[in-house]
C-alpha positions, 0 to 999 in steps of 0.5 A, a space after each residue: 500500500 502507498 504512503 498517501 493511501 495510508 494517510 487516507 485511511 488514517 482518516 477513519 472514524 471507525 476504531 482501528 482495531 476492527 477495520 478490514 484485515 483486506 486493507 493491508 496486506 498479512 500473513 498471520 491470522 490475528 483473530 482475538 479473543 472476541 472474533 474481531 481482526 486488528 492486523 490490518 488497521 494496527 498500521 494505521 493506528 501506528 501511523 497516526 500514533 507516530 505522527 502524534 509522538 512527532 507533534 509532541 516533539 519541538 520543531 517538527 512542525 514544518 516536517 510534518 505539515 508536509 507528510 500531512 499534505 502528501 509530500 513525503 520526499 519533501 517531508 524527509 529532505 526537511 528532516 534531514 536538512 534539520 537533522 531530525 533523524 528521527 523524523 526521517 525514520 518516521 517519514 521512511 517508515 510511513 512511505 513503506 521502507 521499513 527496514 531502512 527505518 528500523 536500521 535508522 533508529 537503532 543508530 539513534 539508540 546511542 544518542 536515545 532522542 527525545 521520542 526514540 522509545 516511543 517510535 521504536 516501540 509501535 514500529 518493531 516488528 515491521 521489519 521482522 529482520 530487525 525485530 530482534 535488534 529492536 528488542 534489545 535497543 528498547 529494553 535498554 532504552 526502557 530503562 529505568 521502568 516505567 509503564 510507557 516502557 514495559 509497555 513496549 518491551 511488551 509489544 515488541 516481544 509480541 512482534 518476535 518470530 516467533 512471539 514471547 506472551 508469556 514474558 510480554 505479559 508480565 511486562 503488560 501487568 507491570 505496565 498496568 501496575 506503574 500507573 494506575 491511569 495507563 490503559 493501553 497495557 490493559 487493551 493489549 492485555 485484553 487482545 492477548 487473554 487466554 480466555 473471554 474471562 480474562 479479556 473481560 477483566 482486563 476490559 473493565 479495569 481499563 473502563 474503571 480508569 477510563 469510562 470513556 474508552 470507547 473502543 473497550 466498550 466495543 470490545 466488551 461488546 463483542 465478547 459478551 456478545 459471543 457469551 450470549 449475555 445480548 443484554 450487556 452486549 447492547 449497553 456496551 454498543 450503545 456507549 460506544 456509539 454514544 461516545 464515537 458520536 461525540 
């Protein structure tokens, strides 16, 4: 798929985790827990999770302006005449070049750049030939521990061929402990649960810290849903609705 179609799609308005699987291409089944695919909108949601971490960064405003209206080489010339390497990794990996991204921000790991952890920890696994390498750099770069942190050992883990769970979740549990607001470790808990018991557990502690959270309420949904109990299937759709109307 092209840079520009990826930007287009990361206009969705539907939660990533559920859109079409035909939208990208795989080769791994990523069925969950509740039925529902993710593979193919994981990307988008990576894309625009990357040019969040950008936006949060001083300086990188013109740079991304440019990605955002579909100028990708001029994107990357600016960050490299600004020598903003890490935004040349973003731009190289939004235009599909993976590897030649992952290869870039293992050179960054001496210098550790504001953002760093945070890039390599949504983009390990697209290149699965650097997937190890990304593993060791962002064990090391999260160090000393944090949520943010164990979070992403835990996905890159995840994104080993083949996958560490076991170790991915305790470092999803240690996520979820180190900060009693953090969600994100608790919805890949929830992908990741051996049984629709666990997923709903792990559902409600993320709504218990955040009510808001719609797309664990279409997650909840779902799995009760597929438990038979129609009746909290529907409350959870409705709020779901309601909040994706807002």
């Amino acid at each position: 798929m092209t840079f520009f179609a990826l930007l287009l799609l990361a206009q969705i308005t539907k939660p990533p985790e559920f859109e079409e699987r035909s939208k990208f291409e795989t080769s791994k089944s990523a069925s969950t827990v509740d039925g529902s695919s993710h593979v193919s909108a994981e990307r988008v949601a990576v894309n625009q999770e990357l040019l969040a971490i950008l936006r949060g960064l001083p300086e990188y405003e013109e740079g991304i302006r440019l990605i955002e209206n579909q100028m990708p080489g001029a994107a990357e010339t600016h960050f490299r005449a600004k020598r903003q390497r890490l935004g040349v990794a973003v731009t190289l990996f939004l235009a599909g070049k993976t590897e030649a991204s992952s290869e870039l921000l293992c050179q960054l790991v001496s210098n550790r750049p504001a953002g760093l952890l945070a890039v390599m920890g949504e983009t390990v696994g697209a290149a699965p030939a650097w997937s190890g390498r990304m593993l060791i750099a962002i064990r090391n770069l999260a160090r000393p521990a944090t949520s943010a942190g164990e979070y992403y050992v835990a996905r890159a883990l995840l994104k080993q061929d083949p996958p560490v769970p076991g170790e991915a979740r305790r470092h999803l549990a240690r996520s979820a402990a180190l900060d009693p607001r953090a969600t994100a470790a608790l919805l890949e808990t929830a992908r990741q649960a051996a049984d629709r018991a666990e997923a709903i557990v792990a559902l409600e502690e993320a709504l218990r810290r955040d009510e808001r959270l719609s797309v664990a309420h279409y997650r909840m949904a779902q799995l009760y849903r597929a438990a038979g109990d129609l009746e909290r299937s529907r409350q959870h759709l409705e709020r779901f609705e309601a909040l994706r109307g807002k």
